[in-house]
C-alpha positions as YAML, in Angstrom:
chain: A
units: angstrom
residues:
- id: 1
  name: UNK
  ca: [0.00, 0.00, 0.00]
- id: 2
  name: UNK
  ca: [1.22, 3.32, -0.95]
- id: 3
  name: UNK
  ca: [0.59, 7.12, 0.39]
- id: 4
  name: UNK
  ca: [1.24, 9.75, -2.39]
- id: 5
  name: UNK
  ca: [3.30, 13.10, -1.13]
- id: 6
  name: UNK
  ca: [-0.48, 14.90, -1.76]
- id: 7
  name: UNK
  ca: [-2.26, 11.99, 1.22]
- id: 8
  name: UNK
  ca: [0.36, 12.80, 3.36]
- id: 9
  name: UNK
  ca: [0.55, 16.24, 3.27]
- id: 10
  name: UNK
  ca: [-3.42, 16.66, 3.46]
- id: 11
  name: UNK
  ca: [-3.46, 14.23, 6.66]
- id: 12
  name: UNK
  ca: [-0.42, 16.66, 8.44]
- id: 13
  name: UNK
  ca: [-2.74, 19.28, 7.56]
- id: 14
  name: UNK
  ca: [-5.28, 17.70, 9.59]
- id: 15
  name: UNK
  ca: [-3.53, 16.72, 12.56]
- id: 16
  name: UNK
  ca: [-1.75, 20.76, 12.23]
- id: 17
  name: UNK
  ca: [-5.38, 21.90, 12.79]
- id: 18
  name: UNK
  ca: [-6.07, 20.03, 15.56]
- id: 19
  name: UNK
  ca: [-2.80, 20.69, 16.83]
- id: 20
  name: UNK
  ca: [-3.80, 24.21, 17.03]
- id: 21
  name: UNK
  ca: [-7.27, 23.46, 18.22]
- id: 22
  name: UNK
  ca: [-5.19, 21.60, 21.20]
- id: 23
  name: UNK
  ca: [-2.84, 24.83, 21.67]
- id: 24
  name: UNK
  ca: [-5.89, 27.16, 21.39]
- id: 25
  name: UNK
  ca: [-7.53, 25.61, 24.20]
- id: 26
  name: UNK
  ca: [-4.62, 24.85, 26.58]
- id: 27
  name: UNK
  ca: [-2.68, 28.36, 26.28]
- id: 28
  name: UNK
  ca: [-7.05, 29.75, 26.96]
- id: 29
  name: UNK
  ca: [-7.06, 27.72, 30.36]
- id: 30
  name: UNK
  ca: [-3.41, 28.75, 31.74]
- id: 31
  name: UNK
  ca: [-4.05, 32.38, 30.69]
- id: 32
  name: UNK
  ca: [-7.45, 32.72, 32.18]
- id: 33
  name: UNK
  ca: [-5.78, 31.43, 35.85]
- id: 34
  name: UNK
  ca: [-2.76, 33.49, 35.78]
- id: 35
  name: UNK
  ca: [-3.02, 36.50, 38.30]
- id: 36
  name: UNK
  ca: [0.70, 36.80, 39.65]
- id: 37
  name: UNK
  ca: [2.69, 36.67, 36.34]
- id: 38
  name: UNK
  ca: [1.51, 39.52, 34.31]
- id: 39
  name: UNK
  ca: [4.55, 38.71, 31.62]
- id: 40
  name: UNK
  ca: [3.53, 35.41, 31.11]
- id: 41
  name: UNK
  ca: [0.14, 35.94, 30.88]
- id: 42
  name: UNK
  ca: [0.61, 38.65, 28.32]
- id: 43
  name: UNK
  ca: [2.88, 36.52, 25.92]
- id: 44
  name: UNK
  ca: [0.32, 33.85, 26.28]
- id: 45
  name: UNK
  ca: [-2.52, 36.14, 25.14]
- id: 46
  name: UNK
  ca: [-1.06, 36.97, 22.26]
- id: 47
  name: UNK
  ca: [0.41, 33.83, 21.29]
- id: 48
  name: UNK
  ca: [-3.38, 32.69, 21.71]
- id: 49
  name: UNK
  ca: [-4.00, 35.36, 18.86]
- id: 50
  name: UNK
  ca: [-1.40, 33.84, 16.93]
- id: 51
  name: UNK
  ca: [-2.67, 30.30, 17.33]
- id: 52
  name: UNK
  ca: [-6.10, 32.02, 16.25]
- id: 53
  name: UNK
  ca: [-4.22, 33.20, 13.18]
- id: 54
  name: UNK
  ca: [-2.36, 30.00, 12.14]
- id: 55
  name: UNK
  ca: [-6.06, 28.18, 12.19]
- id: 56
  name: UNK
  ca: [-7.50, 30.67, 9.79]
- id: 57
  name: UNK
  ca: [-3.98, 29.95, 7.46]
- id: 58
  name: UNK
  ca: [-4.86, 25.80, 7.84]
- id: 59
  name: UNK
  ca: [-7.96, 26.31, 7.42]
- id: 60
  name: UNK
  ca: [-6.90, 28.30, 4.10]
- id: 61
  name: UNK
  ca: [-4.95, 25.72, 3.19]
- id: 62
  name: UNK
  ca: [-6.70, 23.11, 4.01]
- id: 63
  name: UNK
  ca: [-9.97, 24.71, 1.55]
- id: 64
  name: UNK
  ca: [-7.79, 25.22, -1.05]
- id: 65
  name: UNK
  ca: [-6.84, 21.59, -1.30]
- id: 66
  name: UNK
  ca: [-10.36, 20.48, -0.68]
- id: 67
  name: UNK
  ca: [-9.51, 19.14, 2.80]
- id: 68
  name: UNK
  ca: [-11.91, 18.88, 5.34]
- id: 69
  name: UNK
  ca: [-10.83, 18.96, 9.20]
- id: 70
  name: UNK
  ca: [-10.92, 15.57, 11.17]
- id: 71
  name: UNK
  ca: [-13.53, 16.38, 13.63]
- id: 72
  name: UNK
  ca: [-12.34, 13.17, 15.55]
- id: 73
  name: UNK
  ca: [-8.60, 14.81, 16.04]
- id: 74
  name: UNK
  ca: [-10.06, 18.27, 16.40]
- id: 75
  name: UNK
  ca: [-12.02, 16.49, 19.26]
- id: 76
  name: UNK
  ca: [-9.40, 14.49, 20.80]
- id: 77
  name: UNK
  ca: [-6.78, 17.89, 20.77]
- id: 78
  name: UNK
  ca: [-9.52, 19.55, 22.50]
- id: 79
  name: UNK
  ca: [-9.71, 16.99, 24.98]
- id: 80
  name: UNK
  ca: [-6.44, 16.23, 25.83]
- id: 81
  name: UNK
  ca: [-5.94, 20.50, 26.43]
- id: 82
  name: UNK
  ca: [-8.65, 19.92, 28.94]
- id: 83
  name: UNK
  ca: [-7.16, 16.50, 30.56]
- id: 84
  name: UNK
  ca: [-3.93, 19.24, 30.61]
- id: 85
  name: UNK
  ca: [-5.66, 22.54, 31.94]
- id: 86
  name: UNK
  ca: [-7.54, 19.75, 34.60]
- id: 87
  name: UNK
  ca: [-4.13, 18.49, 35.28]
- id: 88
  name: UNK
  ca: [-1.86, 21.69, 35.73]
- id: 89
  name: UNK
  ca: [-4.46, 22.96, 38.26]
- id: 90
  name: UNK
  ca: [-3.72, 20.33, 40.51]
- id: 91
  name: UNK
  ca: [-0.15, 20.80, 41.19]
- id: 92
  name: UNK
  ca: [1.17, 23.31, 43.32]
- id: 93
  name: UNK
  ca: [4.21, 24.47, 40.55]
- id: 94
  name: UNK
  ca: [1.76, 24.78, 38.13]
- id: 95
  name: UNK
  ca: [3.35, 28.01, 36.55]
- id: 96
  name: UNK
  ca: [6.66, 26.94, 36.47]
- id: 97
  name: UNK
  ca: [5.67, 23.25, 34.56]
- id: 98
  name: UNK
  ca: [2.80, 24.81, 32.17]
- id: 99
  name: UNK
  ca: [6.15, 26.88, 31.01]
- id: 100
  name: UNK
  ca: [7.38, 24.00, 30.55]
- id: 101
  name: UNK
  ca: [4.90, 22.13, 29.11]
- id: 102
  name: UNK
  ca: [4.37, 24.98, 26.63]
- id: 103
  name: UNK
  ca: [8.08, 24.83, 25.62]
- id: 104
  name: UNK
  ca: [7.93, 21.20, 24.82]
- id: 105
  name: UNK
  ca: [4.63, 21.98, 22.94]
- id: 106
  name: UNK
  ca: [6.11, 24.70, 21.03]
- id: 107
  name: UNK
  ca: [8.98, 22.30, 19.95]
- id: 108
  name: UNK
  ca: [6.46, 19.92, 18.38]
- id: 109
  name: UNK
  ca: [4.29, 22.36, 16.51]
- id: 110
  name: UNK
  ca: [8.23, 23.21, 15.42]
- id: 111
  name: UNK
  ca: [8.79, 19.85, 14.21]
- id: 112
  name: UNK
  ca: [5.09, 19.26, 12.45]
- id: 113
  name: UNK
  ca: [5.23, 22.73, 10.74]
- id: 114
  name: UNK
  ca: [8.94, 21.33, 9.79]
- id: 115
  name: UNK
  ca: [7.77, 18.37, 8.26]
- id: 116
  name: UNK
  ca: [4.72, 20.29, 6.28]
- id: 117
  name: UNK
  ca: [6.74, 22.49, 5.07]
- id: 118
  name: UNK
  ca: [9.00, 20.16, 3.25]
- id: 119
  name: UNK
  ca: [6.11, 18.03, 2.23]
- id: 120
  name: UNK
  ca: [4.09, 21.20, 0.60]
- id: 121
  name: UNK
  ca: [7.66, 21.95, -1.44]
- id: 122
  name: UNK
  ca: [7.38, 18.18, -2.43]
- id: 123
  name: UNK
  ca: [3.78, 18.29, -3.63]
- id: 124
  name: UNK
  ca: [4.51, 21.61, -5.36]
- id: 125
  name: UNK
  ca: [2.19, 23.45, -3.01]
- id: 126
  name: UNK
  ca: [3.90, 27.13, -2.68]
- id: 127
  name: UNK
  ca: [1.27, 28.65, -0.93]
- id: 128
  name: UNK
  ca: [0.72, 25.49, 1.74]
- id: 129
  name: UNK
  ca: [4.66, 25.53, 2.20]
- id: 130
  name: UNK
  ca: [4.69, 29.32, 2.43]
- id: 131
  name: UNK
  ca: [2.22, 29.66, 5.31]
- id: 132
  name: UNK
  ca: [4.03, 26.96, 6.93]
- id: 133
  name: UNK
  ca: [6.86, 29.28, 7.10]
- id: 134
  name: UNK
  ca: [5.25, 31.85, 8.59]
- id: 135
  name: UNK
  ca: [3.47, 29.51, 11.13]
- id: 136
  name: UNK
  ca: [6.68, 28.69, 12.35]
- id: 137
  name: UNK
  ca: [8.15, 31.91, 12.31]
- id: 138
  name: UNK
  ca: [5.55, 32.51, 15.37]
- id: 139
  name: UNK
  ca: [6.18, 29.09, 16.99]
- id: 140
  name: UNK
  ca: [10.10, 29.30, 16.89]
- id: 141
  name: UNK
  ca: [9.53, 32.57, 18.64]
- id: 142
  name: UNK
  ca: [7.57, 31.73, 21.39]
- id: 143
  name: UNK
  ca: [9.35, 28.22, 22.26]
- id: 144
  name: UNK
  ca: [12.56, 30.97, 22.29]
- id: 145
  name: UNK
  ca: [10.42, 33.58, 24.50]
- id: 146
  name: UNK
  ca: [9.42, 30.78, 26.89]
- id: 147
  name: UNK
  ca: [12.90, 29.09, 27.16]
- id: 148
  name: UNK
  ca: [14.73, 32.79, 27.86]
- id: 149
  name: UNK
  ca: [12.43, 33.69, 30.52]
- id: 150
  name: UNK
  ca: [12.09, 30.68, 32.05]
- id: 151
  name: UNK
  ca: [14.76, 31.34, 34.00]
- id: 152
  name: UNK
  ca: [13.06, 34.59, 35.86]
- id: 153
  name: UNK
  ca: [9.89, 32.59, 35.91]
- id: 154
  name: UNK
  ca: [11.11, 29.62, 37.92]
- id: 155
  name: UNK
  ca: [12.69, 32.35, 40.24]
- id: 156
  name: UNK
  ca: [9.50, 34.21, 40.86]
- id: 157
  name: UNK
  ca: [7.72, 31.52, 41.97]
- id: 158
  name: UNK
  ca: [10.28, 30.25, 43.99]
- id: 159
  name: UNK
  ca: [9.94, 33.59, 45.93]
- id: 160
  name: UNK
  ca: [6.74, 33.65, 45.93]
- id: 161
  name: UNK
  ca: [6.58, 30.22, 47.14]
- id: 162
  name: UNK
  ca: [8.62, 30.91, 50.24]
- id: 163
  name: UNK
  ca: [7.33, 34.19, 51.42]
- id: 164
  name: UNK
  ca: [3.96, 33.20, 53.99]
- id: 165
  name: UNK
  ca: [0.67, 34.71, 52.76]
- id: 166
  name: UNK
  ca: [1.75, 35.12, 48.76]
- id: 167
  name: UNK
  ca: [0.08, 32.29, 45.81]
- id: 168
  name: UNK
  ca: [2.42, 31.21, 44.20]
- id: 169
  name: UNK
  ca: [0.60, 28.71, 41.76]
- id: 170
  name: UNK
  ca: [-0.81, 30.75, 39.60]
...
């Protein structure tokens, strides 16, 4: 059995916008409880409109190609942000490993938008291949964002977390 370059790249598509469905929903559930990291909370927001953005360019993309969305992975991404959200709000370092678990996120929307982008150039598809690259122009910047001020995060709550009568989850 054989997948053509055009399969392929139409299923990535697929599992891109559900990707983003995922990210949509998880960076809407750590914003919406952050009160003591204004920074964080403000890069979040507007990756959020980003992520907003990059679902409009799939969904673009995904027209143009006659490509529907898989309702069953735009489903399951939206579950497994809420299994996440649910998750992160029972841990008392919640800030400090959402960062985290946004970095490592960020890596693999890196990696997918990677691996679109050379499958659009191999299918000939300029305009899939060039919103690719400016996908990941976004997503290489906030992984880098969240990786340089990780640092300063992780500090903050560790001071917050040792001074009596300061939250220092969230």
């Amino acid at each position: 059995m054989t997948t053509d370059v055009n399969e392929n790249l139409n299923d990535w598509l697929r599992d891109a916008h559900a990707m983003e469905q995922q990210a949509e929903k998880m960076l809407t559930a750590q914003a919406e409880r952050l009160e003591h990291y204004p920074e964080l909370k403000a890069r979040i927001v507007q990756h959020i409109e980003e992520t907003r953005g990059q679902q409009g360019l799939l969904d673009e993309c995904m027209a143009r190609r006659g490509v529907s969305n898989s309702i069953l992975k735009d489903l399951g991404g939206k579950l497994m942000a809420f299994g996440q959200a649910v998750g992160g709000m029972t841990v008392s370092d919640e800030v400090v490993k959402g960062a985290m678990a946004g970095y490592v996120f960020e890596n693999l929307e890196i990696a997918s938008y990677t691996a679109l982008i050379a499958a659009a150039q191999q299918a000939g598809d300029t305009t899939t291949q060039a919103a690719c690259e400016r996908i990941i122009v976004q997503e290489k910047a906030m992984a880098a964002w969240l990786l340089e001020h990780l640092p300063q995060l992780t500090q903050a709550f560790l001071v917050r977390s040792a001074t009596p009568g300061l939250e220092a989850k969230v």
